[in-house]
C-alpha positions as CSV (number, residue, x, y, z in Angstrom):
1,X,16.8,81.5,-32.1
2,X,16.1,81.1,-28.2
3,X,19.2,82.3,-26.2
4,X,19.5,81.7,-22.1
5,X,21.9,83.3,-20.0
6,X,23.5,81.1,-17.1
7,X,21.6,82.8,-14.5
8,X,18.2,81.9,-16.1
9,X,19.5,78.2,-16.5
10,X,20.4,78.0,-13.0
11,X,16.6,78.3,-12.1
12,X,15.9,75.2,-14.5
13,X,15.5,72.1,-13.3
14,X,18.4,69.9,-14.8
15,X,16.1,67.2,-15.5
16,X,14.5,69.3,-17.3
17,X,17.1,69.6,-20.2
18,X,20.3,68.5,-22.2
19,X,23.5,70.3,-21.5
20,X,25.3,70.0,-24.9
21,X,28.8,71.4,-24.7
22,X,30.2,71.4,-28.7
23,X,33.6,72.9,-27.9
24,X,36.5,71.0,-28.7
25,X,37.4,67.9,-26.1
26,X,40.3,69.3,-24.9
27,X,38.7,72.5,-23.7
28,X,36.0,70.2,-21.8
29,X,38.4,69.0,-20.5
30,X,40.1,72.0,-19.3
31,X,36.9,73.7,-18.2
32,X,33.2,73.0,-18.7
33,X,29.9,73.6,-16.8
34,X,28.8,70.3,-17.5
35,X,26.4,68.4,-19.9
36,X,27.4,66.3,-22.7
37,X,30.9,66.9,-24.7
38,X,29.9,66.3,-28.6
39,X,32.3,68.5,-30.8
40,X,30.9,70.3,-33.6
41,X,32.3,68.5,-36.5
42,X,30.7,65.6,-34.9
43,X,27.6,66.7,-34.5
44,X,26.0,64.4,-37.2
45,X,27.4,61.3,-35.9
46,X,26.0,61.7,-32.5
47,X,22.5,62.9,-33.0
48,X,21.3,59.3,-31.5
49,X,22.8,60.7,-28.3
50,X,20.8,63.9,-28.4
51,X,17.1,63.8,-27.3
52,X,14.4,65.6,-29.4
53,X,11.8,65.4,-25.8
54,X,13.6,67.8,-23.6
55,X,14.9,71.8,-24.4
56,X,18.7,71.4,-25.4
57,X,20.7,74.1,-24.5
58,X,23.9,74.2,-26.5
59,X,27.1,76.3,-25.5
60,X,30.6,76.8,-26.5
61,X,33.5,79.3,-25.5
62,X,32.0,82.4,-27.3
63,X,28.5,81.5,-28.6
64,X,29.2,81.3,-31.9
65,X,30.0,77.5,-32.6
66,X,26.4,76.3,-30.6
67,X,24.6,78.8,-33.0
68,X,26.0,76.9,-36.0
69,X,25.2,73.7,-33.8
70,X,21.7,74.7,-33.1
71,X,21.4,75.4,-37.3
72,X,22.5,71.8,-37.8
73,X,20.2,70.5,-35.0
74,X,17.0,72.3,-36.4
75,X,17.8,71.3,-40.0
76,X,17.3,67.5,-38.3
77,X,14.0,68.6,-36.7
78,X,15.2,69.4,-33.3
79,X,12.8,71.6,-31.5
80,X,13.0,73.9,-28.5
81,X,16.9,74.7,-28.8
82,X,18.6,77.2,-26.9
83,X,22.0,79.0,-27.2
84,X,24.1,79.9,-23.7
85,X,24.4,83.3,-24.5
86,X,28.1,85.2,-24.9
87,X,29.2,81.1,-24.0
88,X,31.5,80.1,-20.9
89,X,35.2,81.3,-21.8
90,X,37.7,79.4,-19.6
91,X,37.2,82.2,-16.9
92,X,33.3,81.8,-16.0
């Protein structure tokens, strides 16, 4: 699995990927560092808004939810995934 820390994805051009934030939409709400808000346990339904021709890099508070995220996502023949390592936390 590819892992980026948020200093490396500051150097990448945002056009250049899909933000995917699965936390919960409260916590989006509360804090996020942008992207798309698509919760976990509705990942499936929302694959049509997820494109398969850019890197998608997937966070969550802690890291652990966007790794079962990126599972799903490669399991439906998404390439070129990448986990926000340790995730944001509400203090990043």
């Amino acid at each position: 699995m590819n892992s980026i820390s948020i200093q490396e994805l500051n150097h990448w051009k945002t056009e250049d990927y899909f933000l995917l934030d699965v936390r919960e939409r409260f916590e989006h709400e509360h804090f996020n560092i942008g992207g798309v808000n698509i919760p976990l346990g509705e990942l499936h339904q929302h694959l049509d808004s997820i494109p398969q021709n850019k890197a998608i890099v997937v966070y969550c508070a802690k890291g652990i939810r966007s790794v079962i995220a990126i599972q799903k996502l490669e399991s439906k023949g998404y390439i070129s995934l990448y986990n926000l390592i340790g995730g944001i936390g509400y203090n990043s």
